[in-house]
N, C-alpha and C positions, 0 to 999 in steps of 0.2 A: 730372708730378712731384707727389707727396704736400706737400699745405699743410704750412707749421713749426707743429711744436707744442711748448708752453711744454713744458720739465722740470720731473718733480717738485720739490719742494721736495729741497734737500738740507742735511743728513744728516736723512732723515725721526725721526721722534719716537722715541727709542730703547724697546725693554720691559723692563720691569722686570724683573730676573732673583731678585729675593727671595734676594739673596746683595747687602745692602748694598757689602760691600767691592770687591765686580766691579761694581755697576752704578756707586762711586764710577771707580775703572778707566775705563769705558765712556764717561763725561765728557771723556775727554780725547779723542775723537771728532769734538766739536760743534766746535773752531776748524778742521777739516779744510773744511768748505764754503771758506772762504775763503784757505786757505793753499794759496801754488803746490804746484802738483801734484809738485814735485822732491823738497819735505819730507814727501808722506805715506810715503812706505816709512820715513822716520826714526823717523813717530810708529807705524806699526802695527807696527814690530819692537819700540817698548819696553812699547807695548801689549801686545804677545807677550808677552816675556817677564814682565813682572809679572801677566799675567791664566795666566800658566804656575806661577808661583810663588804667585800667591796662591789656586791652586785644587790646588798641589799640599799647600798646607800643612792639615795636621789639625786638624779643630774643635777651639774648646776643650772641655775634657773636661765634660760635666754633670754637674750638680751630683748627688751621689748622692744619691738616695731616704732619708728619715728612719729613723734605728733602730727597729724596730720595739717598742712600749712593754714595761717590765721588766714579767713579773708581778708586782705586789704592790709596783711604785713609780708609785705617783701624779705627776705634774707636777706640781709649783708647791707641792707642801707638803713642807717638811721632813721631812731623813728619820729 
């Protein structure tokens, strides 16, 4: 028979995904280690659905690039 071996650590260290609002999301993860196993389908379906909604929704728009300067108006001096 194969010696016991410890388990990982669980929920290992999450990564960063450079999408603040999903890795906020991704937080509700870390009480899974210790909640019965009956309520993870609860949390990974609402997990679903907002990491569904919140990647289906469209950046905000950026900001548009500066006018390019009038000929023959100066900035900052009266015209």
């Amino acid at each position: 028979m194969p010696e016991f071996q410890q388990p990982a650590p669980w929920p290992q260290t999450p990564v960063a995904t450079d999408d603040a609002a999903v890795d906020s999301l991704l937080d509700a993860l870390t009480p899974l280690a210790t909640a019965p196993a009956a309520a993870h389908a609860a949390v990974y379906t609402e997990l679903h659905d907002a990491l569904l909604t919140e990647l289906n929704t469209e950046p905000a728009a950026a900001p548009s690039p500066a006018a390019p300067p009038v000929p023959g108006n100066r900035t900052g001096t009266a015209g």
